[in-house]
C-alpha positions, 0 to 999 in steps of 0.5 A, a space after each residue: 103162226 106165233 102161239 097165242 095165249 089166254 086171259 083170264 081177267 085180263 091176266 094172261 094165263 100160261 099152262 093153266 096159271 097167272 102170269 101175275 101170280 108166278 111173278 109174286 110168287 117167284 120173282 122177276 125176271 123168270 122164265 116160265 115153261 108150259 110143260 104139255 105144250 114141251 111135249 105136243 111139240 115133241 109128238 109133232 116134230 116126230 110124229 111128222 117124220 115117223 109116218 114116213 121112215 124109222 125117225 131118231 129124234 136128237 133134241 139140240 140141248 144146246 138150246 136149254 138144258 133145265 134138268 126138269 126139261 130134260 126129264 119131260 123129253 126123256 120121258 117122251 122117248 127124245 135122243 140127244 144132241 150134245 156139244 161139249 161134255 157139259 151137255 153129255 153129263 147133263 143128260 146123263 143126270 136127267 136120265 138118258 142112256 149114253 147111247 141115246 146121246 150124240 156129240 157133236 162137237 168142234 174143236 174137240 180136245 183130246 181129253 174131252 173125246 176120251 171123257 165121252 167115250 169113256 161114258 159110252 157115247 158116240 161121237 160125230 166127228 167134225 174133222 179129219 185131225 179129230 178123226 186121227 186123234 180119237 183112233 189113239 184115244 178110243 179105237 174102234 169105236 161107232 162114229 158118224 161125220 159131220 159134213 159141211 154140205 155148202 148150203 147154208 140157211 139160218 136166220 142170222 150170219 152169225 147162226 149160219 152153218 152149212 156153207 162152203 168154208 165155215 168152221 164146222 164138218 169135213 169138206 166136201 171134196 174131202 169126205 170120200 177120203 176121210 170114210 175111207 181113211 175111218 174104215 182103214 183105221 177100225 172105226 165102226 161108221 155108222 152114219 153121215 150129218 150136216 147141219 145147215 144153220 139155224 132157224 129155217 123156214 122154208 124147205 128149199 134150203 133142206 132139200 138141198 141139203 139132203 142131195 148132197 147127202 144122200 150123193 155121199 151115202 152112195 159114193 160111200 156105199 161103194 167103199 163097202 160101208 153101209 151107212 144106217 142113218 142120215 143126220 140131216 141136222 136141225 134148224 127148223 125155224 119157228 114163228 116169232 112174229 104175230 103174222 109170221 107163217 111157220 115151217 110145214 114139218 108135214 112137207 118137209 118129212 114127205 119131201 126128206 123121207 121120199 128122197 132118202 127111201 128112193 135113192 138110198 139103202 138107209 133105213 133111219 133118218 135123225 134130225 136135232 131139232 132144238 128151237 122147234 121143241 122148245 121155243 114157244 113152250 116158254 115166256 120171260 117175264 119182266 118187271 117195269 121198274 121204269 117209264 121214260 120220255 126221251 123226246 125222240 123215243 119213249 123206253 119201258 125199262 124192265 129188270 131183264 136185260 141181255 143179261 137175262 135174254 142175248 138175242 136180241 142184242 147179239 142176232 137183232 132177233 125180234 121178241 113179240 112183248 106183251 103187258 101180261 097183267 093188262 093183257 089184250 088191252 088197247 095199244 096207246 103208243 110206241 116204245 122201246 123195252 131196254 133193261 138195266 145193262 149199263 150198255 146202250 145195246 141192252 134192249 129187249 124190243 124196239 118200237 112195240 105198241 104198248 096200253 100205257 106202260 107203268 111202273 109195276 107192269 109185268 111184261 111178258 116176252 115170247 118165245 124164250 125157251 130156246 137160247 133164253 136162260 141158256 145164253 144168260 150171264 152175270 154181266 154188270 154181277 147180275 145173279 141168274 134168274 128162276 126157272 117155273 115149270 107150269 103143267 094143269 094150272 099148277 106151277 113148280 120152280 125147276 131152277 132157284 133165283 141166283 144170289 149175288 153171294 153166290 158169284 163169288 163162291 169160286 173166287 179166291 182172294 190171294 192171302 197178300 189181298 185180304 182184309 
């Protein structure tokens, strides 16, 4: 089920704190992250999987890369899963040793594969091309691969990753050889992975993900390489909607687990779960600046826009909204929640009941941790918002409100153009 949050006359609380007095204090739009719930969700997805079999967990960083975010994982024991350099030294900064750090890019370039190996981290390679060009830049080195498996899921096209034909991993018919090739060329290989999509919630799809893996781990075993782990990806899909049943991490490790112990010789399984750990620990809260009757459709226009929060406009994800200052009052009407983008795709939610919206209400929006300020930009030269971290009824900025002078702080005006 969706995460529920308490009152506390009529204010809704998150970690122990007003939603009311965050914004005041802060600002708005920010995103506010509840710090015990970031590790409880960690503790579950590992504690499900541990029971079974050595468990690596990678938090998919991709999904929000706060610093103070990262500390609380690298505390609680979490790997890494990295997609560009930028990650990688992120990671670094907030304390994490480079061999509890995978990348895993696509499209690497040159440049960007010595700068990681250079630091100490292992690659996962995405293609046979990648695989040629690193045995010139770093020989020898510990390397996995990532497969395309042909089984895709997610809960947009856009996110789906797995199926036969996309960007990402070695093809199928295409993975005996380039195992082969690695070995033939030094490297140290030391496991296989594949990432089926993003926002999964049945086991299905990662069952049959694992046959086709587990199907390799053995063909390749035969080439005289001894895999140590599998990297069955991430993916595990959460619950945004009110009644929306949520994933059963329990089967799913028993079912993943069994079959690895039974059919193979590997001893570790790693998974790269990204929006499990992180989506339901945090809210966007947003301003009503605006209340409008539009005859066919009525519009609560918010301080947040796509600039603050892409996915509903980019995938049609659904956000569960709230009015966090009149919280659990009776519901009058419909509207929709559009923020201040001069785009008429600049939505945050279509059709939610709302107790009679006014200017000054303080909205909150669900599950914002994962791909929330991560995928925020400055369109319409909007400054990027603050980041709260919230823990035993006390709240501490982890990111501070952009400025709009400080957009320009890379520009440079040719001497010919000044005033």
């Amino acid at each position: 089920m969706m995460r529920e949050f308490e009152a506390k006359d009529g204010i809704m609380q998150i970690g122990g704190v007003s939603t009311v007095d965050i914004a005041e204090e802060f600002g708005t739009p920010v995103y506010v992250t509840d710090e015990q719930r970031l590790r409880e969700n960690y503790r579950n997805i590992y504690g499900a999987f541990s029971r079974f079999m050595d468990t690596r967990i990678h938090y998919a960083c991709k999904a929000n890369t706060n610093l103070a975010i990262l500390r609380v994982l690298e505390q609680e024991g979490s790997g890494i899963d990295a997609v560009s350099i930028g990650e990688v030294k992120t990671c670094l900064k907030a304390g994490f040793s480079p061999d509890r750090i995978m990348y895993t890019g696509v499209n690497v370039s040159d440049r960007e594969l010595k700068e990681v190996t250079d630091l100490g981290v292992m690659v996962n390679l995405d293609s046979v091309c990648e695989m040629e060009r690193l045995a010139s830049i770093a020989p020898g080195v510990d390397v996995s691969f990532r497969i395309t498996p042909g089984v895709g899921s997610g809960h947009s096209a856009k996110v789906t990753t797995g199926n036969k034909g996309a960007k990402f991993g070695i093809p199928l018919d295409q993975v005996i050889s380039t195992y082969a090739r690695a070995k033939d060329l030094g490297f140290n290989v030391k496991g296989i992975h594949a990432h089926i999509g993003s926002g999964g919630q049945v086991v299905e799809p990662f069952m049959d993900m694992m046959e086709v893996l587990i199907e390799l781990v053995n063909e390749i075993k035969n080439l005289g390489i001894d895999l140590e782990f599998i990297d069955m990806g991430g993916g595990i899909g959460v619950p945004y909607r009110p009644q929306e049943e949520e994933m059963d991490v329990g089967e799913l490790a028993m079912n993943l687990t069994d079959m690895i112990q039974e059919e193979t010789d590997v001893k570790t399984i790693v998974l790269e779960p990204g929006r499990y750990i992180i989506c339901d620990t945090t809210i966007l809260l947003t301003r009503v600046n605006d209340v409008k009757d539009a005859g066919v459709k009525k519009y609560v226009g918010v301080d947040a826009g796509f600039n603050t929060l892409i996915r509903p406009a980019m995938y049609d994800s659904y956000h569960h909204v709230a009015l966090a200052n009149r919280f659990g009052k009776a519901c009058t009407d419909k509207y929709d929640v559009v923020g201040p983008i001069c785009e008429s795709g600049d939505y945050i939610a279509h059709d939610r009941v709302l107790p009679d919206p006014q200017v000054g209400d303080l909205v909150a929006v669900y599950d914002a941790g994962a791909y929330g300020f991560s995928m925020a930009s400055r369109y319409n030269s909007r400054p990027l918002c603050a980041e709260v971290m919230v823990c035993d009824g006390k709240a501490d900025l982890i990111r501070e409100a952009e400025t709009v002078e400080e957009q320009w702080t890379r520009q440079v005006i040719p001497e010919r153009l000044r005033l």
